[in-house]
N, C-alpha and C positions, 0 to 999 in steps of 0.2 A: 393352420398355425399362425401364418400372417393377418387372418382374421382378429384372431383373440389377440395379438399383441397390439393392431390397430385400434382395438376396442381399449385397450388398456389405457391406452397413449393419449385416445382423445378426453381419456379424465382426468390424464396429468399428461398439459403440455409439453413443459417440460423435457419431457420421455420423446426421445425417435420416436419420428411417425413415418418412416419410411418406408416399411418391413415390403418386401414383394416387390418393391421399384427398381427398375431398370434405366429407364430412360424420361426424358423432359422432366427433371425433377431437382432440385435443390433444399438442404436443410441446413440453416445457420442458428448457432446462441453468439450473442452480443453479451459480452462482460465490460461492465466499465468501473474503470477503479482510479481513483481519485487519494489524492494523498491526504494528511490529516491538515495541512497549511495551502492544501490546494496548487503548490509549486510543482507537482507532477498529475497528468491525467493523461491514463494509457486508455486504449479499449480494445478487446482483445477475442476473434471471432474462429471458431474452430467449424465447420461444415462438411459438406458434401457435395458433389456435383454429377451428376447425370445428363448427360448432352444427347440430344436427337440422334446422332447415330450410335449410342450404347455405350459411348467413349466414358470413364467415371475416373473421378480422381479425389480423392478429400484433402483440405486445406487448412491454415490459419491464417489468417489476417490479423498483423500488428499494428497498432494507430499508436502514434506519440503525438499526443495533442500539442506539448508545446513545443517540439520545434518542427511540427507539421512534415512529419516523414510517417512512411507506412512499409511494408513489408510485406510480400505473401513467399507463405512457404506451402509448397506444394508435397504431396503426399500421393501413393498409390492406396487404392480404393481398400488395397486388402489389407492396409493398417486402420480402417478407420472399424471399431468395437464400441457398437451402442448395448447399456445390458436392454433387456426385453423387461424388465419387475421394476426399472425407478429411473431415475435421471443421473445417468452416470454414463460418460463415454472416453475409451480410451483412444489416444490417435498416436502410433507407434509410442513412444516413453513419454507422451504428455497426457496429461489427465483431468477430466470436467465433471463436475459435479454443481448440484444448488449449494452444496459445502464449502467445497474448494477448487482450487484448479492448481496444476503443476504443470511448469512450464520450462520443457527442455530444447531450446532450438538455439541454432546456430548463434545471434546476438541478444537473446535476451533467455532467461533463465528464472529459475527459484518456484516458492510454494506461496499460496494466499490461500487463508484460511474466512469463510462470511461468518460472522458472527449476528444472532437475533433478526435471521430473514424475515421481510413481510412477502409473502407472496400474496397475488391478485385471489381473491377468493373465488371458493368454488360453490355453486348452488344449483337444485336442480333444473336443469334443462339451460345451465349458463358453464360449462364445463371450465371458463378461462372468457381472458377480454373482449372475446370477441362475441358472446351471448351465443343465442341460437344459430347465429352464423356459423358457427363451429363442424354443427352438424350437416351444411351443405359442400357435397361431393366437389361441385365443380368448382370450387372457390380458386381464384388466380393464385393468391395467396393469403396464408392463413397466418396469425400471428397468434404469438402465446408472451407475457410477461412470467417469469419465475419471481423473483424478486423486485417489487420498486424501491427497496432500504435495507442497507443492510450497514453494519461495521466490517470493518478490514484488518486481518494481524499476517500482519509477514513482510516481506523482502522482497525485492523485483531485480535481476543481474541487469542491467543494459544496456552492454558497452562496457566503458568503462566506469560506468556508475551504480551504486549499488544504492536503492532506492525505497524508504522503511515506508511502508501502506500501514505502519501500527496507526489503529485509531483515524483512518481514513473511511470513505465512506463507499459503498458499489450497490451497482444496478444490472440487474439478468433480464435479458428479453430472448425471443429467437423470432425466425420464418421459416415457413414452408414450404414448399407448394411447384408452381409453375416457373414464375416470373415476377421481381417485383411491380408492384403498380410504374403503369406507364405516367401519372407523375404521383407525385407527394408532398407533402410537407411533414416531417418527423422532428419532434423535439423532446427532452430529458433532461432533467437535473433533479439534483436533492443535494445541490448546495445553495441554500437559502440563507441570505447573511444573517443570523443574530437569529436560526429554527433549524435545529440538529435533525428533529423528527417531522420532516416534511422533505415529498418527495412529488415530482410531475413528470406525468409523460405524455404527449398531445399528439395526435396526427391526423390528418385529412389525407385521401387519395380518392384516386378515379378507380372504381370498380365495376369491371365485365358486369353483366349481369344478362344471362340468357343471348335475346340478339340485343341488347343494347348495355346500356352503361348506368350510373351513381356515383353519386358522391357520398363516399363514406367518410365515417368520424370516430375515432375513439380517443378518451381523453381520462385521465384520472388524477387526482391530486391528494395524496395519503398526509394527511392533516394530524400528528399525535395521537396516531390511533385509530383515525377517521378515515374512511375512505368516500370519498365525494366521485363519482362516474357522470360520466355527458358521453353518450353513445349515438349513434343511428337507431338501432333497437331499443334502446330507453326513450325514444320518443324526443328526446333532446333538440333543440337547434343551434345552426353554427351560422356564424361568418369570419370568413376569411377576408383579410387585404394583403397583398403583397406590394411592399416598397423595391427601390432600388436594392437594400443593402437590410431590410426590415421586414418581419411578418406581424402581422393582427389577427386573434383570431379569438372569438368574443364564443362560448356554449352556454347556453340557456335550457335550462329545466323548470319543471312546474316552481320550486322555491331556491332553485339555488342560479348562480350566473357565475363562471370564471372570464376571468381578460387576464390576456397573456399576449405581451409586445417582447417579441425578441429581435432583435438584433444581430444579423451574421457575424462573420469574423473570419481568418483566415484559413483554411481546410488544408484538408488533404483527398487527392484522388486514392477512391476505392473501386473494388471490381463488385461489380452485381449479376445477380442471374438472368438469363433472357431464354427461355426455355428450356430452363435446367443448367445451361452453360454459362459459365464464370464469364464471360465477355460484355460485358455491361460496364459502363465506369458511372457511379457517381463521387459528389465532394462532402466529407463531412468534416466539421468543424467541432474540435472538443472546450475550444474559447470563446462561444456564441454567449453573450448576455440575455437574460429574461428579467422580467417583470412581471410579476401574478398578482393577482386581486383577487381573492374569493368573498361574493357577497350569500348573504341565505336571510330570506325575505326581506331584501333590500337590506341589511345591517353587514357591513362590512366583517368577514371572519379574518381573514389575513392578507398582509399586503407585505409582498418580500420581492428581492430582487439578488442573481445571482449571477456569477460571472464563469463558472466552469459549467458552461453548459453543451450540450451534445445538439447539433441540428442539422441540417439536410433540408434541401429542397433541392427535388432533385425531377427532371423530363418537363412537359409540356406544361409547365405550370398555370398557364393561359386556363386550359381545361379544369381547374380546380373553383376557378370566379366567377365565367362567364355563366 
């Protein structure tokens, strides 16, 4: 049974891919929801967690990007209901879907509904972002995008502030797996000043691989419709630069090129997984600045720049240039 639901799963990320696990194991979706004037940006993470000695507990994590506070609310394992048929999970009276989510906990509350999702497409033998890589067993970890755009209707309680997402904008990712990469770079937005229907999401990490290691890449920028990919498995090239306070990070394909200079900005500590257990900290920041260039055979396609952006760099970041 755990077979076929895992088969399921791996063709909609989306979908729990846990079914059978016990232990060194963590599952996360990352909702980020963004107001329609950009003066509120939550992001909002419901999981799992499986620790080395069998101990399991599922969670949420609440991000308020601007006044850089976070929250985790903890949960026993035996509230957390993934269905086995689609992407739907309940976690005691809270609720996720690619739809909506509903969100009942101590300081923050209410319903959001995604309006006109793009999700990452699917083709054969590329089930989700991550290509063929999808379908190898021992991956550290494994990422899945649900949606890079979507609209927003509804209400958020937080505190004492009641907070309208009508006509705002959200983005669905999740992880898998083991462990996050021991380092990274991760970044996101699809608030591009003066381009409603553009969205980006970039990251480089160090990845295991058999007895040694790589450096991987995935990168997408959904353009009006368009979706432009820079992968490791697409054959793609990258560079990375990291500043003090700044990333560069340049993907080339046979005709297309993107540049993206971001900018950090003030975070917040988060918890990450380290062999299934929640004890990892890194910092993400939901007020990072970008700047994208997309060229296709040298001719400039767009050039935007956006201030509610999602970023992370996060472990031995040394390892990702040298």
């Amino acid at each position: 049974m755990h077979l076929t639901h895992r088969w399921r799963a791996l063709w909609n990320p989306g979908m729990y891919h846990g079914w059978g696990r016990k232990r060194r194991y963590f599952e996360g979706w990352y909702y980020k929801l963004v107001s329609a004037g950009e003066t509120s940006a939550f992001a909002v993470i419901p999981g799992i967690s499986m620790a080395e000695n069998g101990e399991q507990h599922a969670f949420i994590q609440i991000i308020d990007g601007k006044t850089c506070s976070a929250e985790y609310h903890r949960f026993n394992a035996s509230a957390f209901h993934p269905s086995d048929r689609g992407f739907e999970l309940n976690l005691g009276s809270n609720y996720f879907s690619a739809d909506s989510i509903r969100l009942d906990l101590p300081h923050v509350s209410g319903e959001i509904r995604f309006l006109e999702p793009v999700p990452w497409p699917r083709m054969l033998g590329a089930p989700g972002i991550m290509g063929w890589y999808s379908f190898v067993p021992f991956m550290e970890c494994f990422h899945g995008v649900v949606s890079m755009h979507h609209r927003l209707s509804g209400r958020l309680n937080a505190g004492s502030r009641t907070i309208d997402l009508d006509g705002g904008a959200g983005y669905i990712e999740k992880d898998w797996g083991r462990s996050f990469p021991r380092a990274y770079v991760w970044m996101q937005t699809n608030h591009f000043t003066g381009a409603d229907r553009a969205s980006l999401m970039a990251s480089v990490a160090h990845i295991p691989w058999l007895r040694g290691a790589f450096i991987g890449f995935i990168s997408g920028l959904w353009l009006d419709g368009r979706l432009f990919r820079f992968a490791t498995y697409t054959g793609a090239k990258h560079y990375l630069e990291l500043g003090p306070d700044s990333v560069t990070l340049i993907f080339k394909g046979p005709k297309t090129e993107l540049r993206i200079q971001a900018n950090q900005a003030n975070g917040v500590a988060l918890r990450s997984p380290i062999a299934g257990e929640m004890t990892g900290k890194i910092n993400e920041s939901l007020q990072a600045g970008i700047r994208a260039e997309l060229l296709e055979n040298g001719k400039r396609l767009f050039e935007g720049t956006a201030q509610t952006a999602g970023l992370e760099v996060a472990g031995d970041v040394d390892l990702l240039v040298s």
